[in-house]
N, C-alpha and C positions, 0 to 999 in steps of 0.2 A: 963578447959578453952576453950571457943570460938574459934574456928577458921574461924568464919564468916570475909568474906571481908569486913576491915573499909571503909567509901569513905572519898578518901586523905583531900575533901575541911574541912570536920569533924574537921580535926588536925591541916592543915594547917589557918582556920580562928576563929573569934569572930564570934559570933551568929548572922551573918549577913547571907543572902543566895544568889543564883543564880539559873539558867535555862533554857533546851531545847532540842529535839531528835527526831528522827523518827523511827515507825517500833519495834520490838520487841528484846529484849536482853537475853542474855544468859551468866552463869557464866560453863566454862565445864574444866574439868582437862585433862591432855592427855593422862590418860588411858581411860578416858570412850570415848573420842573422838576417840579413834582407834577401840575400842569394837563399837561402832556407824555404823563407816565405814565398820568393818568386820559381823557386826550380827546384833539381832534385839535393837534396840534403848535403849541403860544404862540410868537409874532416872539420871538425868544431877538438879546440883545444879543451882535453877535460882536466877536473883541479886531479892533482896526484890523488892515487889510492893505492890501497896495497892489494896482491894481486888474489884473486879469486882462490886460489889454494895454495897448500902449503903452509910454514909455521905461520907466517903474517896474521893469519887469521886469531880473533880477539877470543881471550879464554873466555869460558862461561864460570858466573857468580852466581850465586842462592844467595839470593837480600831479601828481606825483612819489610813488607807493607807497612807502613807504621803512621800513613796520613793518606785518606781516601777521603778527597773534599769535596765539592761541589764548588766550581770556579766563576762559572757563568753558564748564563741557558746553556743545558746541551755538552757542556765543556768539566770534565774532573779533572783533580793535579792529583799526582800520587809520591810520595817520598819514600823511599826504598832505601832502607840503610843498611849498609857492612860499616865493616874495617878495613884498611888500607887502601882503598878503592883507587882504581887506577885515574890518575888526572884525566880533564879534557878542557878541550880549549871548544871557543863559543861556533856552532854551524856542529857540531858531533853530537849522534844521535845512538839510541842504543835498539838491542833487537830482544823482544820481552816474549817470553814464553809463556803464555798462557798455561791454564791449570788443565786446558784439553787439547795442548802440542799446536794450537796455532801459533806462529811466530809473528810479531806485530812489529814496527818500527815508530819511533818516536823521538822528538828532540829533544835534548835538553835544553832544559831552562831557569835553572835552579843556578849557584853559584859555586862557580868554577874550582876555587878556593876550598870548596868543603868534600875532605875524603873520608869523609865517614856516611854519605848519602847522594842519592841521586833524584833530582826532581825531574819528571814528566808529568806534561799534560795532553789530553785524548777530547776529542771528542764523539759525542757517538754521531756513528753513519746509519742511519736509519735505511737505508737498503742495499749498504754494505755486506761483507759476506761475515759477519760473526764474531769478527773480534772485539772490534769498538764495543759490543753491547758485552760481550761477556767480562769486558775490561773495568764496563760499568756497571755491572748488576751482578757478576760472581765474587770479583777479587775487593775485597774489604782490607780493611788494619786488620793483621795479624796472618794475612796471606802469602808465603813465600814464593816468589818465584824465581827462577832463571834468567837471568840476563847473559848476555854478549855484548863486547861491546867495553868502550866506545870508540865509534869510527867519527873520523870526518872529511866530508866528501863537498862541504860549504865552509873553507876556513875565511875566515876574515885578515882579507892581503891588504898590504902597507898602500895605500893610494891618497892622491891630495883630497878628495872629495867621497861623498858618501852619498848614495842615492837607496834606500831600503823600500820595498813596494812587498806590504804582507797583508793576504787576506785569511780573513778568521784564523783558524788555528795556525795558520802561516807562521803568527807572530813568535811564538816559539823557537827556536832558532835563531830569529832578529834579535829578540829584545835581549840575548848575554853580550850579542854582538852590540849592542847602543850601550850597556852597560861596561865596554871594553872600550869603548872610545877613548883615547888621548884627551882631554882638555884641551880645549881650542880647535879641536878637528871639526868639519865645516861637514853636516852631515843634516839629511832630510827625511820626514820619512812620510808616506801613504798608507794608512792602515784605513780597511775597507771591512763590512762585516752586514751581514742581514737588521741584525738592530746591534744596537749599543750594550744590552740586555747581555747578548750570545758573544759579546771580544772580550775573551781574556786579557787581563793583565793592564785592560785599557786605565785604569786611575795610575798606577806605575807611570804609563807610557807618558801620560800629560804632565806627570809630574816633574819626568825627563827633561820636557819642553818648557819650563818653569817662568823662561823669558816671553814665551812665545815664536811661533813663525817658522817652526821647523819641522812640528808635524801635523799633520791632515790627517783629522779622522771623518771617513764615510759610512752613516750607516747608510742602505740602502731605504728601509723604510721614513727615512727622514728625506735623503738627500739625491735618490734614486746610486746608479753603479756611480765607480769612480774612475777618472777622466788622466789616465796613463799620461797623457801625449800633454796634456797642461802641466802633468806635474811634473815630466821629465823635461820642462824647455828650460833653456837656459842653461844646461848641465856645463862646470868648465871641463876643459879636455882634462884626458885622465880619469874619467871618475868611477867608480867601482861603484856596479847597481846589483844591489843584491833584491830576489823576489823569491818568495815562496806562497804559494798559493794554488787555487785551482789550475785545471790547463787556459780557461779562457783568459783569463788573469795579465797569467805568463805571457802566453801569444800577443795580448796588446801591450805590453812592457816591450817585448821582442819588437814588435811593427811599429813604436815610437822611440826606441832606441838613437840617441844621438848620436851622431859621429863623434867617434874618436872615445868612448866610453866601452867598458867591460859588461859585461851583462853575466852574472854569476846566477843560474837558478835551483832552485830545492823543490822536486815532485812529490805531489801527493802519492802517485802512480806509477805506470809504469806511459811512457810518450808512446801516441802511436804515430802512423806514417799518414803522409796523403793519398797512397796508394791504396792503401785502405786493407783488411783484410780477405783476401782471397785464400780458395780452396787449394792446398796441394797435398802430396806424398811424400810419406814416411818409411824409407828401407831400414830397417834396425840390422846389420850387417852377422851380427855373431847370432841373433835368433834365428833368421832366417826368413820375415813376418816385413809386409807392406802393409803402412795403416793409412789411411787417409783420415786428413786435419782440415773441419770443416773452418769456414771461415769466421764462425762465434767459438771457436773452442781452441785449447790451445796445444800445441806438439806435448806436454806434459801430461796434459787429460788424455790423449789419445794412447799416449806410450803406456800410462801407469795400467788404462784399459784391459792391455796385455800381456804388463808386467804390473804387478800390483808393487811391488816390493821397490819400484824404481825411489830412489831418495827426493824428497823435497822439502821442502821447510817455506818459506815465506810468502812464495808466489808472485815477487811484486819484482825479479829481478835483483835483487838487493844481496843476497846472502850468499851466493855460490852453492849452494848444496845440490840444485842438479845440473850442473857444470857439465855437459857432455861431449866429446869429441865430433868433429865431422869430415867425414870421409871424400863426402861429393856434394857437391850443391854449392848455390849461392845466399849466406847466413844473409837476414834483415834483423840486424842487432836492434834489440831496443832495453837493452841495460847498460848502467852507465858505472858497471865492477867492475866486467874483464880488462885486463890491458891491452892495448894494441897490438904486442906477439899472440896471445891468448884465441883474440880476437879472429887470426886467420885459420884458426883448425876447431873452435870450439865454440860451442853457445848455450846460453840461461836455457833451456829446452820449457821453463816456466812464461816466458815471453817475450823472448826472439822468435823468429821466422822463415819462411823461404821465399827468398824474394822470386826466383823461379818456379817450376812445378813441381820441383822434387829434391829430397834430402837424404845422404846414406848418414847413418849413426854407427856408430861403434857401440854398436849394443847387442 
C-alpha cells in the first residue's frame, strides 16, 4: 500500500478545485531532517509536481488589476480578475509577469471558490532585486498582467493533526490552508512578524482562533523572535507541520521537529547548501567556450555573459525556463521543480551548481 501524502481537499471535496503559493516545497520526515542538520543532505521525499517541461506546464492568462491595497506595513494585496479561471487548491501559488518581464512568485490567498479572480499578497523587499518594489509603486488598478499558473508544490494532506509555523508574508499560503480545515480538525498555529503593524491578515487569523488557545502570535518588537521548539512539543504522532517563512525560521522548525511528524516547507528562495558556494568551470559543449562561475555569481550570469540570448525567466529556480542539459559533472541541485529522472542529466542553470570543479553543458 501507498504511503504517499493524500492532499486533504482530494477527500474533503467533489471535483471542483482551488489555487495558489509561492517559492518551493518540501515533504521531509524528522529523521532525515536531523541527518540534514548533522551531515551531508538525506534523498528528502518532495510533495508531487509536474515536471519541468513539456505540456504540464500552466498556460499563461492576461488578468485585469482591479484592487492594489495597502494591507499592512510594507505588505499590498492585489486582485486580478478574468473569466473562467483555472481552480486551485489552498499551498498554489502563481508566477506574475511584471510590466518589465521580471517574473515574481506568489501565494494565493484569496478564496478558492472564486473563478472569476485571483488574490495575492507581496511585500516589498527593500534590498531585494526589483520586483517587490515595482509590484508596489508601478502596477496600480487598471494594470494588466500575465500570469502562469497555478501550481501547487504545498498541498494541504489528509493527517490527524496540524502544526502551521508562518513568518510575515509566510502567512499567505497558511491562512486558505486554516480556512480549508474540516470542523473539528485539531490544528495550531505560530504566526511570527517584526511588529503587529507589518502581519497581514493577522485580525482574520485571531478571529480563526475565536475560542482561543490555538494560535500564537509573535511580534518581535513586543515579544522578542519566536520559540519553535516550545511550540512544536507535544505534537501527537502523525502530525503534518507546515512552515513558510524566512530560511532561519525554517531551520529551527526543522532542528525542533518531533518524531514521527512531517515537516512540509514553502521557500522565500531558492535553499542553499553547507558547503557553501565555491568557484568552478563551465564547458558549454556545442559553443565550444569554458567560463568560469565565481562563487557570488551564478552558472546563468556567467553563460548568458557569452550568450546573451540564453532563456531565463524567474531566477529563484521555480519556473524551468533555463532547464539545461548536462553532459559531465556532478549537479548541486537546489530547486525543488525537476523530477528525479530529470534530475540526472539536467539542471535550473539559474541556481543549481557543481558540486565538483567542473560542468559540460549542452550548449
Amino acid at each position: 500500500m501507498s504511503n504517499k501524502p493524500v492532499p486533504l481537499m482530494a477527500r474533503l471535496r467533489k471535483p471542483t478545485t482551488l489555487l495558489f503559493a509561492a517559492g518551493a516545497a518540501l515533504v521531509v520526515g524528522a529523521g532525515a531532517v536531523r541527518r540534514r542538520t548533522s551531515g551531508s543532505p538525506p534523498r528528502t521525499r518532495s510533495v508531487p509536481r509536474p515536471s519541468a517541461s513539456g505540456p504540464s506546464r500552466p498556460r499563461a492568462l492576461t488578468l485585469l488589476v482591479t484592487a492594489h491595497e495597502r494591507l499592512a506595513d510594507g505588505v499590498v494585496l492585489l486582485r486580478l480578475e478574468g473569466t473562467g479561471l483555472p481552480s486551485w487548491e489552498p499551498g498554489a501559488h502563481l508566477d506574475l509577469v511584471l510590466p518589465s518581464g521580471l517574473v515574481r512568485q506568489y501565494s494565493l490567498c484569496g478564496d478558492p471558490e472564486d473563478t472569476s479572480s485571483y488574490t495575492v499578497a507581496a511585500r516589498l523587499v527593500e534590498d531585494g532585486r526589483g520586483g517587490s518594489r515595482e509590484l508596489h509603486e508601478q502596477v496600480q488598478e487598471g494594470t494588466e498582467l500575465e500570469v502562469r499558473g497555478p501550481r501547487n508544490r504545498f498541498p494541504l494532506v489528509d493527517a490527524p493533526s496540524y502544526a502551521f509555523v508562518a513568518g510575515g508574508i509566510g502567512i499567505t499560503p497558511v491562512l486558505p490552508m486554516l480556512r480549508a480545515l474540516p470542523e473539528g480538525a485539531e490544528w495550531r498555529l505560530l504566526y511570527g512578524g517584526r511588529t503587529r503593524a507589518s502581519m497581514p491578515f493577522l485580525e482574520e487569523i485571531e478571529k480563526l482562533d475565536a475560542d482561543g488557545g490555538r494560535v500564537t502570535v509573535v511580534a518581535e518588537d513586543e515579544d522578542g523572535r519566536p520559540d519553535p521548539g516550545a511550540f512544536l512539543a507535544g505534537l501527537p504522532e502523525g502530525a503534518a507541520v507546515y512552515c513558510c517563512g524566512p530560511e532561519g525560521l525554517m531551520t529551527a522548525v526543522a532542528e525542533h521537529l518531533p518524531d514521527g511528524a512531517a515537516l512540509h516547507l514553502e521557500r522565500f528562495a531558492p535553499r542553499t547548501t553547507a558547503d557553501g558556494d565555491g568557484e568552478f568551470e563551465v564547458e558549454l559543449h556545442r559553443s565550444g567556450r569554458t567560463l568560469t562561475v565565481p562563487g557570488d555569481s551564478s552558472v546563468l550570469a556567467a553563460v548568458r555573459a557569452e550568450l546573451p540570448n540564453t532563456p531565463y525567466s524567474c531566477e529563484q529556480g521555480w519556473c524551468g525556463t533555463c532547464q539545461q542539459t548536462v553532459l559531465e559533472g556532478e549537479i548541486d541541485h537546489r530547486d525543488d521543480l525537476l523530477t528525479d529522472s530529470e534530475r540526472g542529466d539536467s539542471m535550473l542553470i539559474c541556481v543549481s551548481r557543481c558540486r565538483g570543479t567542473r560542468l559540460v553543458l549542452d550548449m
